[in-house]
C-alpha positions as protocol buffer text, in pm:
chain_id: "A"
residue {
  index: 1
  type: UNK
  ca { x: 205 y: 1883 z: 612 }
}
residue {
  index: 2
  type: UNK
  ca { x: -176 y: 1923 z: 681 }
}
residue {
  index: 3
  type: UNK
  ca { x: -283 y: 1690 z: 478 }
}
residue {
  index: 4
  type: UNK
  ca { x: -519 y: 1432 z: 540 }
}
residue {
  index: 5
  type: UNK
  ca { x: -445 y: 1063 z: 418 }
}
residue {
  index: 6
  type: UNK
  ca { x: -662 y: 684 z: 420 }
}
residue {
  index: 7
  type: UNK
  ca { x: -490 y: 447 z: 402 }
}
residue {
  index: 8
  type: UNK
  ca { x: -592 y: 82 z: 324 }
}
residue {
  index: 9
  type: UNK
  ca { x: -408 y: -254 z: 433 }
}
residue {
  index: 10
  type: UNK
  ca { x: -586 y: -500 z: 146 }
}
residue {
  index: 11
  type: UNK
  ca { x: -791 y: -803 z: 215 }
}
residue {
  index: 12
  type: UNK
  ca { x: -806 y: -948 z: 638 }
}
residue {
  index: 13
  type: UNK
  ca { x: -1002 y: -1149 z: 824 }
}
residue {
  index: 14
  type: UNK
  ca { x: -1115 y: -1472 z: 618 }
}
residue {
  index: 15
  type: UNK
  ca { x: -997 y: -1318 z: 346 }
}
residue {
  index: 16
  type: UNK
  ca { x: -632 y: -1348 z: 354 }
}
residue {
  index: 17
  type: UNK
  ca { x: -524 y: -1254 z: 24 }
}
residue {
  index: 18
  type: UNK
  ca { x: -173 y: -1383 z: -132 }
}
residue {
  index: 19
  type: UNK
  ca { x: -39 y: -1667 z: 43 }
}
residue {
  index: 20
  type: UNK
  ca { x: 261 y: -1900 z: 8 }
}
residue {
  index: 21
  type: UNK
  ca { x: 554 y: -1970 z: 241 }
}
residue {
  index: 22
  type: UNK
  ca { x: 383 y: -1900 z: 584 }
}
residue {
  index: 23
  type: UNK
  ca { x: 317 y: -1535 z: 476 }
}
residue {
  index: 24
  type: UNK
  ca { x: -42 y: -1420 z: 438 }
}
residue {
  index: 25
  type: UNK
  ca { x: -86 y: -1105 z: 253 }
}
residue {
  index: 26
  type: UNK
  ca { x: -368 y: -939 z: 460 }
}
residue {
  index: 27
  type: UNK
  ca { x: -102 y: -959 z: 784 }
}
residue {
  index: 28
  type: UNK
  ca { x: 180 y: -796 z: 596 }
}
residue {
  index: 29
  type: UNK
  ca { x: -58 y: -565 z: 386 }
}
residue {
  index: 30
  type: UNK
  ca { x: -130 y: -469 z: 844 }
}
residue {
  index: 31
  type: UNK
  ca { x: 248 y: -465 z: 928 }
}
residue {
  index: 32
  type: UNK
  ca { x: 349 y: -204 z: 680 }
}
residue {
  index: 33
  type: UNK
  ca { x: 62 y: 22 z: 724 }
}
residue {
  index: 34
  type: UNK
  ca { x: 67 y: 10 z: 1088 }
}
residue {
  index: 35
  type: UNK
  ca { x: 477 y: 95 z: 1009 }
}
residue {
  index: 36
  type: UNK
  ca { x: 327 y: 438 z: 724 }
}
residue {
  index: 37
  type: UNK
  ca { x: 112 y: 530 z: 984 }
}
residue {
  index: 38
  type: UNK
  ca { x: 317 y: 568 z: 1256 }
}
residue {
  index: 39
  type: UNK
  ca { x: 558 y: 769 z: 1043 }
}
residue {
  index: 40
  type: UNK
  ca { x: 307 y: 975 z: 880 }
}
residue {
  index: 41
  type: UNK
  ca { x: 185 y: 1053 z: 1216 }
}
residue {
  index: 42
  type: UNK
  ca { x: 536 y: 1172 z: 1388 }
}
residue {
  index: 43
  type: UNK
  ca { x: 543 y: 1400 z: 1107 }
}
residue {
  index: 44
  type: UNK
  ca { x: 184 y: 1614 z: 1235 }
}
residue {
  index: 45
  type: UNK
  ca { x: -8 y: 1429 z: 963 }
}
residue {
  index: 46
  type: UNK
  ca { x: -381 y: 1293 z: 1006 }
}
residue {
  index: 47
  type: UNK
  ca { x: -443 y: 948 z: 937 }
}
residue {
  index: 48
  type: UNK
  ca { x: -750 y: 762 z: 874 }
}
residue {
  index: 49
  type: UNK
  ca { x: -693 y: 377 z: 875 }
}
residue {
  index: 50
  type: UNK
  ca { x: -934 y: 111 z: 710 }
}
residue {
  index: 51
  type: UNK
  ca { x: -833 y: -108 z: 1012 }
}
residue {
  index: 52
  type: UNK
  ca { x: -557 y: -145 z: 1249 }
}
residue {
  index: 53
  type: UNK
  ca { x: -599 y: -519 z: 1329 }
}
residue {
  index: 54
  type: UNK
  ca { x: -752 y: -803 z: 1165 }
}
residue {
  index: 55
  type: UNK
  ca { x: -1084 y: -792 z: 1015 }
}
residue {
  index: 56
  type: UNK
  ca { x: -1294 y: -820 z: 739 }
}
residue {
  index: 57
  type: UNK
  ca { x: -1258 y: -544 z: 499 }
}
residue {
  index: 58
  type: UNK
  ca { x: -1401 y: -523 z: 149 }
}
residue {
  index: 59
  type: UNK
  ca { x: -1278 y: -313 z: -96 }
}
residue {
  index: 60
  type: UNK
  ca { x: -1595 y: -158 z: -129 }
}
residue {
  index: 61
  type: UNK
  ca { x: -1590 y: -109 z: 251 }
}
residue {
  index: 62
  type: UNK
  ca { x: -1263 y: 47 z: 201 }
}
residue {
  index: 63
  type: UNK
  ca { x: -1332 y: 291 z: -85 }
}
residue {
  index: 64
  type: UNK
  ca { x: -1663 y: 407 z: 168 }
}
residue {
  index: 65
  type: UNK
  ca { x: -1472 y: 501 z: 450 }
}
residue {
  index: 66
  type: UNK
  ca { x: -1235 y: 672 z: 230 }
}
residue {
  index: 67
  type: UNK
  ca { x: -1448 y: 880 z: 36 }
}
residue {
  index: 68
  type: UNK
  ca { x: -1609 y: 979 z: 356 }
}
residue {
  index: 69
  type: UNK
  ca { x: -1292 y: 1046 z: 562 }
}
residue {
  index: 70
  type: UNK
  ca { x: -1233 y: 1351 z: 378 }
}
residue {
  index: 71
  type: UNK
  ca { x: -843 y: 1263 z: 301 }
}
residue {
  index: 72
  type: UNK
  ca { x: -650 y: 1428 z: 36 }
}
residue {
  index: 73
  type: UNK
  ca { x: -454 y: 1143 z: -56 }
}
residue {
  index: 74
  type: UNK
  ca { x: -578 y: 739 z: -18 }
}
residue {
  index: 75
  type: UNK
  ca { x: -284 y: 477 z: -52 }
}
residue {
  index: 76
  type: UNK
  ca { x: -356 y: 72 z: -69 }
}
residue {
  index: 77
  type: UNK
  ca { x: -117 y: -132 z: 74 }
}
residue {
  index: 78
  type: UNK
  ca { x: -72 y: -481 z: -88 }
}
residue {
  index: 79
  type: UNK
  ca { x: 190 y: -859 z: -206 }
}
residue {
  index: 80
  type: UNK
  ca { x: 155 y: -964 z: -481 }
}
residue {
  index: 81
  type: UNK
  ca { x: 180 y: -1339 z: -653 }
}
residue {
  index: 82
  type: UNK
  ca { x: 159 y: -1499 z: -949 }
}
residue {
  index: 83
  type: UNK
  ca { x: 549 y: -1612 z: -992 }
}
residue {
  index: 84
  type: UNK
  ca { x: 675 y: -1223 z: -1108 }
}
residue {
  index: 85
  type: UNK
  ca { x: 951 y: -1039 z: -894 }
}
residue {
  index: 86
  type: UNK
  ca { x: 935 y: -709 z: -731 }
}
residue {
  index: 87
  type: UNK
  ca { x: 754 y: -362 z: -657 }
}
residue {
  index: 88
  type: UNK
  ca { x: 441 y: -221 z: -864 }
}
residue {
  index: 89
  type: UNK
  ca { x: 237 y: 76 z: -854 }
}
residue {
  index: 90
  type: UNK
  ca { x: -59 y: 178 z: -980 }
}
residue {
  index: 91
  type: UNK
  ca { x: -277 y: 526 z: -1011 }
}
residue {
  index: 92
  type: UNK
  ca { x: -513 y: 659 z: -1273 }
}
residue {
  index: 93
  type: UNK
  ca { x: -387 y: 750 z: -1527 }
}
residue {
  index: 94
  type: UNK
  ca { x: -525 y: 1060 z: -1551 }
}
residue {
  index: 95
  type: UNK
  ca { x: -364 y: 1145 z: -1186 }
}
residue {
  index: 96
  type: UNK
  ca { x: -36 y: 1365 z: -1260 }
}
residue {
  index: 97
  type: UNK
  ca { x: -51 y: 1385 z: -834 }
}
residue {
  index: 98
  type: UNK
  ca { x: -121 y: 989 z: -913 }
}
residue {
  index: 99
  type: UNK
  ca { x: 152 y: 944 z: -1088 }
}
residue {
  index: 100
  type: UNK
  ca { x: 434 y: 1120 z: -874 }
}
residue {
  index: 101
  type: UNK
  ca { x: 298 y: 964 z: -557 }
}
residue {
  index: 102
  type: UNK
  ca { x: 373 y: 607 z: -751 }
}
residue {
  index: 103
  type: UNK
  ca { x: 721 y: 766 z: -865 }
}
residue {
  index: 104
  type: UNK
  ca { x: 808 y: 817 z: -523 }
}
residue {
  index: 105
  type: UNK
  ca { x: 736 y: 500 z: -374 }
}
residue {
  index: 106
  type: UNK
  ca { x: 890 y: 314 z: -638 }
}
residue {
  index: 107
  type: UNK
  ca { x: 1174 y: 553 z: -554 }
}
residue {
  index: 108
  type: UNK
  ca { x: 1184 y: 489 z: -193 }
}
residue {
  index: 109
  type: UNK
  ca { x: 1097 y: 117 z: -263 }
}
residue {
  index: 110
  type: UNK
  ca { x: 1411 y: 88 z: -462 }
}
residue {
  index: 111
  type: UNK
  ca { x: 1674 y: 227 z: -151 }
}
residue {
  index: 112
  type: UNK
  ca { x: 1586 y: -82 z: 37 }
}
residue {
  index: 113
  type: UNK
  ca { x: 1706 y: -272 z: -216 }
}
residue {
  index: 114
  type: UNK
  ca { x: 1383 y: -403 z: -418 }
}
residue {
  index: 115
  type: UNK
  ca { x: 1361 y: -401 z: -780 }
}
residue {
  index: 116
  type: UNK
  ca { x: 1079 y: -219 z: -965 }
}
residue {
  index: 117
  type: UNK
  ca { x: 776 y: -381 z: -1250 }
}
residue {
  index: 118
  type: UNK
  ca { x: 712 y: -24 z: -1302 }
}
residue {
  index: 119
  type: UNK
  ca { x: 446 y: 248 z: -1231 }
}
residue {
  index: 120
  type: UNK
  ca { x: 118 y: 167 z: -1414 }
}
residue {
  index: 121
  type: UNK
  ca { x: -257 y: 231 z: -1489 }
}
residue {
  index: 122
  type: UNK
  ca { x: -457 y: 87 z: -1209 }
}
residue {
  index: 123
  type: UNK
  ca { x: -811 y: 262 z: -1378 }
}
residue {
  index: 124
  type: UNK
  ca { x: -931 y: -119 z: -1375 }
}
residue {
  index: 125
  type: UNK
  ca { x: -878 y: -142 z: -999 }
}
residue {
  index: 126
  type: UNK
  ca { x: -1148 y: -65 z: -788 }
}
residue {
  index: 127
  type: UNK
  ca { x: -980 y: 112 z: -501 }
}
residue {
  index: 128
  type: UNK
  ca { x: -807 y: 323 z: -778 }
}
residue {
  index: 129
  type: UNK
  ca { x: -1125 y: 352 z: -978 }
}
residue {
  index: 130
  type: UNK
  ca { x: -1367 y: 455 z: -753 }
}
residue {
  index: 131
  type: UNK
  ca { x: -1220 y: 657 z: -474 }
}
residue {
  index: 132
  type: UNK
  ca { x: -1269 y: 1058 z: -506 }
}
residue {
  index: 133
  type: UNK
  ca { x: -913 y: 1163 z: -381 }
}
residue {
  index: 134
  type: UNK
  ca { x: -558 y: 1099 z: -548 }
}
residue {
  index: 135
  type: UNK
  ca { x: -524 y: 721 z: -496 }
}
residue {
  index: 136
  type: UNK
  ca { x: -244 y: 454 z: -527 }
}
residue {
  index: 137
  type: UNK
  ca { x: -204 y: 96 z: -482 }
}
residue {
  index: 138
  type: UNK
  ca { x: 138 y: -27 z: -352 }
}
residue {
  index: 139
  type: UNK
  ca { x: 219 y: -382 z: -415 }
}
residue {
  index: 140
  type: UNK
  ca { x: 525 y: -441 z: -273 }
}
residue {
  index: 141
  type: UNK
  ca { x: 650 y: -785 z: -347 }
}
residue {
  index: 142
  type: UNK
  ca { x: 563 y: -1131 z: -444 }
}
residue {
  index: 143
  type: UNK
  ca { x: 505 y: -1342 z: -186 }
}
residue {
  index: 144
  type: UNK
  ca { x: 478 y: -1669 z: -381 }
}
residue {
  index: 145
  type: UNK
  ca { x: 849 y: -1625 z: -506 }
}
residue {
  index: 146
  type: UNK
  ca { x: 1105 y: -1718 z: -268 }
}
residue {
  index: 147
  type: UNK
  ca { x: 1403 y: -1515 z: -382 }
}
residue {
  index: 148
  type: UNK
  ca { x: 1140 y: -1178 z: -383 }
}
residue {
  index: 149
  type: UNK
  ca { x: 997 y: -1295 z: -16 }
}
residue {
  index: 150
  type: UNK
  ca { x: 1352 y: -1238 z: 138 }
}
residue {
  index: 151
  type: UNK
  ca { x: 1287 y: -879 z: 125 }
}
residue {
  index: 152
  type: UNK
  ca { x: 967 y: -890 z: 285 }
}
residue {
  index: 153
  type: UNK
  ca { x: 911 y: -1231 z: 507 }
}
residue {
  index: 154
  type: UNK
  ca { x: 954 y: -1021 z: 875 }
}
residue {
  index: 155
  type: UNK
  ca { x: 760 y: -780 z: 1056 }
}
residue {
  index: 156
  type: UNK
  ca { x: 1077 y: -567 z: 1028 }
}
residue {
  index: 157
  type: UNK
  ca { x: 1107 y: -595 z: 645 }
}
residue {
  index: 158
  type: UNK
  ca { x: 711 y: -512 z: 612 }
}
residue {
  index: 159
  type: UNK
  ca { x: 742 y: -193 z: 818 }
}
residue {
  index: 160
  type: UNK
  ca { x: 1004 y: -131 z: 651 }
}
residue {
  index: 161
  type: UNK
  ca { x: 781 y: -76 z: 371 }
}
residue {
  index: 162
  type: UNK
  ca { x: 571 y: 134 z: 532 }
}
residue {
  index: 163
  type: UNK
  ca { x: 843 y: 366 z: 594 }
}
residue {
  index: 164
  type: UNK
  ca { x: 923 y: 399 z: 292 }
}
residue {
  index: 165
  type: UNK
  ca { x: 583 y: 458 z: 135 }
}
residue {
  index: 166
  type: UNK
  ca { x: 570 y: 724 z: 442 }
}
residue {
  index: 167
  type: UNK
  ca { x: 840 y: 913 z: 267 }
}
residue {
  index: 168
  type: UNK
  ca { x: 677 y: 939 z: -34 }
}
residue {
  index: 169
  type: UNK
  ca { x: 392 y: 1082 z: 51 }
}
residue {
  index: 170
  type: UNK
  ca { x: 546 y: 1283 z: 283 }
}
residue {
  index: 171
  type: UNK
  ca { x: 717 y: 1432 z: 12 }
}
């Protein structure tokens, strides 16, 4: 590929994002990059992470050390709560590379058997807003809802994920 891509695992360290149910988002936002990496890797492509364990890490810490790592592409790995169902995406709307990137995770999302809220504007979202490269924010499920959790409450599930999202930018 050639390509260089950040990639962010949302919240860690005392900030542990969505919880409910035993899960903590910032370990499962971990699991599944740890899982894209790894892929994206196999496949000759150069990753910078915004952490590889648990730590504190700021969005505005992350949208630093992506605009200065030079990537091409910067994806944001995140669960969701609030009581909805399912997979979102969002890019700037402005982004047609933005936009396909979302189309193919939500693509790739959907084979392992997760339903879709649809691709959407994330221009309000820092991470999407003020990174200089293509950028996306994956959130793939709600943690607070216990049907949705099914499909990601194990390590296996969450990298899983990451797979997936690996295939999408891959392609």
């Amino acid at each position: 590929m050639g390509k260089k891509v950040f990639l962010s695992a949302g919240h860690g360290g005392n900030d542990p994002g969505a919880t409910a149910y035993g899960l903590k988002e910032k370990d499962i936002n971990l699991q599944t990059l740890l899982a894209c990496m790894g892929e994206l890797e196999r496949h000759g492509v150069t990753v910078v992470a915004s952490r590889t364990k648990d730590e504190n890490d700021p969005v505005s810490q992350e949208v630093k050390e992506a605009n200065a790592s030079g990537a091409d592409v910067a994806v944001s790995f995140h669960a969701n709560a609030g009581g909805g169902d399912g997979f979102e995406a969002f890019y700037w709307t402005n982004s047609a590379a933005g936009k396909k990137l979302a189309t193919l995770g939500e693509k790739y999302v959907k084979e392992l058997g997760q339903n879709s809220r649809g691709i959407k504007s994330g221009n309000h979202l820092a991470f999407i807003k003020n990174t200089n490269m293509t950028a996306v924010l994956f959130e793939s499920f709600f943690v607070d809802n216990s049907a949705d959790k099914q499909i990601g409450d194990t390590v296996a599930e969450q990298k899983a994920f990451g797979v997936a999202y690996a295939k999408a930018i891959l392609e």
